[in-house]
C-alpha positions as CSV (number, residue, x, y, z in Angstrom):
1,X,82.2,133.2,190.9
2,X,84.1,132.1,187.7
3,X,83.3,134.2,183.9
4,X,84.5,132.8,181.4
5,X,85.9,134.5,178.8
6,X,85.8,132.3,175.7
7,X,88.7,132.3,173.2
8,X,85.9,132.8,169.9
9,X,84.3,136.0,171.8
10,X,87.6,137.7,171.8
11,X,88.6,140.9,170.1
12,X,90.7,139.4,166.7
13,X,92.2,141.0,163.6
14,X,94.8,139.3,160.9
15,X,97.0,142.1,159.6
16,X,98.6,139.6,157.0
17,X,101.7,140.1,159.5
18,X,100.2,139.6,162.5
19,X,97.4,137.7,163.9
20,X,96.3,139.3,167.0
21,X,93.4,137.9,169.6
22,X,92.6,140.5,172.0
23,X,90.9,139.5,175.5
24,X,89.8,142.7,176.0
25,X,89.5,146.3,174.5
26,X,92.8,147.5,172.7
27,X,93.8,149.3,169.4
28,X,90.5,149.2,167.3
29,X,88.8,146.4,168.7
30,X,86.3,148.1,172.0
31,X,84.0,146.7,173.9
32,X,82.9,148.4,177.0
33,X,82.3,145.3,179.3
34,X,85.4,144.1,178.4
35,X,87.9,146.6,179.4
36,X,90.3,144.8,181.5
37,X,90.4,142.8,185.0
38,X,91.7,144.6,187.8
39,X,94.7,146.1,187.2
40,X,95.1,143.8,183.7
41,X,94.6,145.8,181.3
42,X,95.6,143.9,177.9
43,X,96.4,140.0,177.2
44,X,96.7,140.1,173.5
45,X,97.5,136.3,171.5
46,X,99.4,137.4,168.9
47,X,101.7,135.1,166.1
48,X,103.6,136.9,163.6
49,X,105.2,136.0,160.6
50,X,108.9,135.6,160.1
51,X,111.1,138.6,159.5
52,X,108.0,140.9,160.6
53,X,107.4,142.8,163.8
54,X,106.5,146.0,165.7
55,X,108.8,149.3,164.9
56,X,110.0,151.5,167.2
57,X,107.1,152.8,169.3
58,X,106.5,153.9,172.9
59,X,104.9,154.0,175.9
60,X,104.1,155.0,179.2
61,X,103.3,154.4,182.7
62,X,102.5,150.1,182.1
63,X,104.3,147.1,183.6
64,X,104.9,145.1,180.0
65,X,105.1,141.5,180.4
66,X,106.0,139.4,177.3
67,X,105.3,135.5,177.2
68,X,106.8,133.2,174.3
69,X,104.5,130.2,173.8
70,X,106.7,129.2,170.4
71,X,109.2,130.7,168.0
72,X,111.6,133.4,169.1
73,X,111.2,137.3,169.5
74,X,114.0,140.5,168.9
75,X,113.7,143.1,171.4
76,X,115.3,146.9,171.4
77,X,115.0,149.6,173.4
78,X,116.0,152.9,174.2
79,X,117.3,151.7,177.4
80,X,120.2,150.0,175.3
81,X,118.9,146.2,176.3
82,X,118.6,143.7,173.0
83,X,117.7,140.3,173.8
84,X,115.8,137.4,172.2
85,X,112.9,135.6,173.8
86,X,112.2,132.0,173.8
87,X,109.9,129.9,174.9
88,X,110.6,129.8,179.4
89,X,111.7,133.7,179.2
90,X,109.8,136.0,180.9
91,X,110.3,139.6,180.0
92,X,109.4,142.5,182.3
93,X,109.7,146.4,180.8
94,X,108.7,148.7,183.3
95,X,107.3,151.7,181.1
96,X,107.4,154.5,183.8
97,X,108.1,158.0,182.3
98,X,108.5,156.8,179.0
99,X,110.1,153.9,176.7
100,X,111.1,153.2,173.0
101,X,111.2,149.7,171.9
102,X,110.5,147.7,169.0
103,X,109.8,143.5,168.6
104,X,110.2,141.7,165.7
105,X,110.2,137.8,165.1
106,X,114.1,136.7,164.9
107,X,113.4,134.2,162.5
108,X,113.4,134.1,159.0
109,X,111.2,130.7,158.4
110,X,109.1,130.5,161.7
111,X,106.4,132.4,163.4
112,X,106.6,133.5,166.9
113,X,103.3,133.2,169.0
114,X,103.4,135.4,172.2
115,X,101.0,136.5,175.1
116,X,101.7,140.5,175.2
117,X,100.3,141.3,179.2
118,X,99.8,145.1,179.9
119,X,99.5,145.6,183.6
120,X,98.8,148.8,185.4
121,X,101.0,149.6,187.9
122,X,100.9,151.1,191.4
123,X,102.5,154.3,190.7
124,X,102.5,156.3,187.6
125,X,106.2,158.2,186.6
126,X,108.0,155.2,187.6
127,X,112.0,154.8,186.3
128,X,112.3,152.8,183.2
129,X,113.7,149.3,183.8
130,X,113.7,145.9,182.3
131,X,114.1,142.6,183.5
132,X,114.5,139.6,181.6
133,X,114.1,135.8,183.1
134,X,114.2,131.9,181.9
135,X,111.6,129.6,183.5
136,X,112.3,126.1,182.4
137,X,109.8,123.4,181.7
138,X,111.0,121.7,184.5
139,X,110.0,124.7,187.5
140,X,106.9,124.9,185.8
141,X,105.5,120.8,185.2
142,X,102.7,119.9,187.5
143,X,102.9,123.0,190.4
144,X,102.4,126.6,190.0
145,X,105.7,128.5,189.3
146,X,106.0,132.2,190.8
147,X,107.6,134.0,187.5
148,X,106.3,137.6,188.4
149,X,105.9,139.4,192.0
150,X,105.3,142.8,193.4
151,X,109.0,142.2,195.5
152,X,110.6,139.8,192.9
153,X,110.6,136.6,195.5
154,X,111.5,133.0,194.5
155,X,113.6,134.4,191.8
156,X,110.3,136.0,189.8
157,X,110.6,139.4,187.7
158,X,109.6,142.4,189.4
159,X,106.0,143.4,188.3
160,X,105.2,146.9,190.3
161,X,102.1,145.8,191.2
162,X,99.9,143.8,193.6
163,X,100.4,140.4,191.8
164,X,101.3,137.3,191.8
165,X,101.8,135.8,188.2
166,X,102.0,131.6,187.8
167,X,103.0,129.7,185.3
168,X,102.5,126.0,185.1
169,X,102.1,123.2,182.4
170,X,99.9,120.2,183.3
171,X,99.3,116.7,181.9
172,X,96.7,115.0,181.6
173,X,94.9,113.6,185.0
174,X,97.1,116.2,187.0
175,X,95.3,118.5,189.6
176,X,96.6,121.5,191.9
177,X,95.0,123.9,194.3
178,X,95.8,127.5,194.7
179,X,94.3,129.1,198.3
180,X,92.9,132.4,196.9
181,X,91.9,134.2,199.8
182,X,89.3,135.6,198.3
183,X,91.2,136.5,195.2
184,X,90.3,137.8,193.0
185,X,92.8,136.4,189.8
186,X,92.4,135.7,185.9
187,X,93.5,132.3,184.5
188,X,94.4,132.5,181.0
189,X,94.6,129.2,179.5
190,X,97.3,129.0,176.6
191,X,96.4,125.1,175.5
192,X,95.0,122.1,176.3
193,X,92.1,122.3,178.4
194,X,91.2,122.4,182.1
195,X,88.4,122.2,184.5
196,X,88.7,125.2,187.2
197,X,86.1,124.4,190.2
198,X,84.0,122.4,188.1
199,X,84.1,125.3,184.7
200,X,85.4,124.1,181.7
201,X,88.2,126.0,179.6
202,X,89.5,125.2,176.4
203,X,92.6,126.6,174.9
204,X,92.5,130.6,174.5
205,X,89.8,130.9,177.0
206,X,90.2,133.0,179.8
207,X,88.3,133.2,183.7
208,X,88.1,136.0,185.3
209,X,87.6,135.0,189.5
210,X,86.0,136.8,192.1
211,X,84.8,135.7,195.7
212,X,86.2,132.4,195.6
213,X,88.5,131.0,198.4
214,X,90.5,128.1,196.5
215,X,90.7,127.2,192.8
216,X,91.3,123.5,191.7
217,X,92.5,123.1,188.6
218,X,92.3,120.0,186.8
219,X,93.2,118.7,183.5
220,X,91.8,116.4,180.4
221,X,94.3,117.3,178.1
222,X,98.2,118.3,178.7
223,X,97.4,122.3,179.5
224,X,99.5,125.3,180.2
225,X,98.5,128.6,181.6
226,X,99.1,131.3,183.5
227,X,97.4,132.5,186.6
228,X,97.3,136.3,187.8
229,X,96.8,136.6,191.2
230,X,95.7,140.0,192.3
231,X,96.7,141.4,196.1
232,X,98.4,138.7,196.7
């Protein structure tokens, strides 16, 4: 079974500095059968202006996964890492027993658009860590590229959790399969658009998949995505 999750029925709000779509409930936008998938707990869409950002703020006990779709983003932490993140950078902040970090956009004449993923992990009161990857266009074109695993394989960050996360980008006319084994996963689509065992998505959409043994994943339009993959 494939539910879609369309990109118009999301959770949105446009703080002048940020434009946020959330997938499901977070901050002040709840809606009870929307809650997360699994152990996804947040996939928020969010574009922020330049020289603008999140200040220093904390958390707890969440695998953090930030996704650059365009623009570049300034991280800080109070485990002493700074880095920028670009578009093919994956970035991994295990939480654990408690973080301060802030993210602003590191430029000051273009937005940054990001996919923010919240993801709960196996184990509370885990040791802070961070982890911080490039994925180039080229792993990812036409095949599914591993970028997050619960042991780090294939040279993926390490999400503590029972997940497989895929990237890919597509073009037009392509088509993959992934064996599921009866799954389940979430496809998020970032753009483009897809067909995913005969359902439509178009960009923002998101498909939540339960009791399905393969997916096939084909394209009308160039489309990237990524592709949670839960007890893998």
């Amino acid at each position: 079974m494939i539910t879609v999750r369309k990109s118009q029925e999301r959770g949105a709000a446009n703080h002048g500095w940020l434009d946020t779509k959330h997938s499901f409930s977070f901050a002040h936008y709840y809606d009870p059968t929307h809650m997360g998938f699994g152990p996804l707990r947040v996939i928020n869409e969010d574009r922020i202006i330049p020289g603008a950002g999140f200040p220093t703020h904390g958390h707890e006990d969440m695998e953090i996964v930030t996704y650059v779709i365009d623009g570049a983003l300034e991280h800080k932490d109070s485990m002493g890492n700074g880095s920028i993140i670009q578009p093919g950078d994956v970035q991994r902040m295990t939480a654990g027993t408690g973080v301060q970090h802030s993210e602003f956009n590191a430029s000051d004449n273009a937005s940054v658009h990001l996919l923010q993923i919240w993801i709960l992990p196996n184990k509370d009161g885990l040791q802070p860590s961070y982890e911080q990857i490039t994925f180039p266009d080229e792993t990812k074109r036409g095949r599914l590229r591993l970028i997050g695993s619960q042991d780090g394989r294939d040279g993926s960050v390490t999400i503590h959790q029972s997940v497989d996360l895929f990237a890919s980008k597509l073009e037009t006319g392509s088509e993959l399969e992934h064996n599921l084994e009866n799954g389940p996963a979430w496809l998020q689509l970032i753009s483009g658009s897809l067909t995913v065992n005969d359902v439509s998505l178009t960009a923002g959409d998101g498909a939540g998949v339960t009791e399905e043994q393969r997916l096939r994943i084909s394209t009308t339009q160039d489309a990237e995505f990524l592709l949670f993959h839960f007890g893998a």
